[in-house]
Legacy VTK file of the C-alpha trace (Angstrom):
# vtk DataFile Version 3.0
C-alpha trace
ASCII
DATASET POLYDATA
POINTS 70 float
33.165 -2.023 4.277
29.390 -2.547 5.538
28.251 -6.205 6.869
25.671 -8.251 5.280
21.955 -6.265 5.458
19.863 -6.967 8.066
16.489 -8.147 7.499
15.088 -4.681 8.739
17.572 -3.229 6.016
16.518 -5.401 3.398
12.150 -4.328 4.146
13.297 -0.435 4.009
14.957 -1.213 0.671
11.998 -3.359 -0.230
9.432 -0.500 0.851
11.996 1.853 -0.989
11.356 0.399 -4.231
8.084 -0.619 -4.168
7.032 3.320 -3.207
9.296 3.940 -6.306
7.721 1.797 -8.638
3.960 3.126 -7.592
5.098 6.660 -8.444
6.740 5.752 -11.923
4.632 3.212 -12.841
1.076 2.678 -11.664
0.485 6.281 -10.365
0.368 7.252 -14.126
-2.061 4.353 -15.030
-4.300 5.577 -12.448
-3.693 9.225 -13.358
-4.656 8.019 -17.548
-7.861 5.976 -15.626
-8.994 9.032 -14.597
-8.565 11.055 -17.987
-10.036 8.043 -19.743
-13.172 8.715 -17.287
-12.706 12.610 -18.120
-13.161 12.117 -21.646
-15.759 9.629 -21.582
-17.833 11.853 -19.562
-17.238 14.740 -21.511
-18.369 12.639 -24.703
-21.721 11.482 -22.629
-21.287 8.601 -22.014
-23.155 6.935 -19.067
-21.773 6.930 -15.720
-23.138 3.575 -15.374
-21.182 2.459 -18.354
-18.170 4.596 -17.436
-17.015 2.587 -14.068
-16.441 -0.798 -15.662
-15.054 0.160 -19.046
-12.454 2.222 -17.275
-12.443 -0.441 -14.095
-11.805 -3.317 -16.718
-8.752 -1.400 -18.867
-7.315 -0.996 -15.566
-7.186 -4.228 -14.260
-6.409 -5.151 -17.627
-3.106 -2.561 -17.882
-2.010 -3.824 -14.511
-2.131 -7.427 -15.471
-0.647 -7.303 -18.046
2.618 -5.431 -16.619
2.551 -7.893 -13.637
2.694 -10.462 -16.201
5.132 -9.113 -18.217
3.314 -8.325 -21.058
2.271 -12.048 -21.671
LINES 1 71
70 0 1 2 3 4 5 6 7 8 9 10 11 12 13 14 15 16 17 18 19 20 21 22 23 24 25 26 27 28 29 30 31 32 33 34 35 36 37 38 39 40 41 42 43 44 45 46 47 48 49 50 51 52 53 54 55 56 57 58 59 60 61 62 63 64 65 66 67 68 69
């Protein structure tokens, strides 16, 4: 039987699932940014229009999950 976690323990398991949760969750968002800014381009749009219509989905994805959806 193992004693109670240490606090070093407890930031490795932290760090552990936070590295998790950027590869399953918010790598892809970025990765679907960057499409989204693919296909925009290819369609000719303006890079000056580009940034902050992908920038503002973004921020706008990530809120949302931090928020739980609300």
């Amino acid at each position: 039987m193992t004693g109670p976690m240490t606090t070093d323990d407890l930031r490795k398991a932290f760090s552990e699932q936070l590295m998790g949760l950027r590869e399953s969750v918010i790598q892809p968002l970025f990765d679907a940014a960057d499409g989204m800014r693919a296909d925009l381009r290819a369609r000719g749009w303006s890079e000056a229009v580009i940034d902050p219509v992908v920038a503002a989905w973004l921020a706008a994805t990530l809120a949302k999950i931090a928020g739980g959806g609300k």
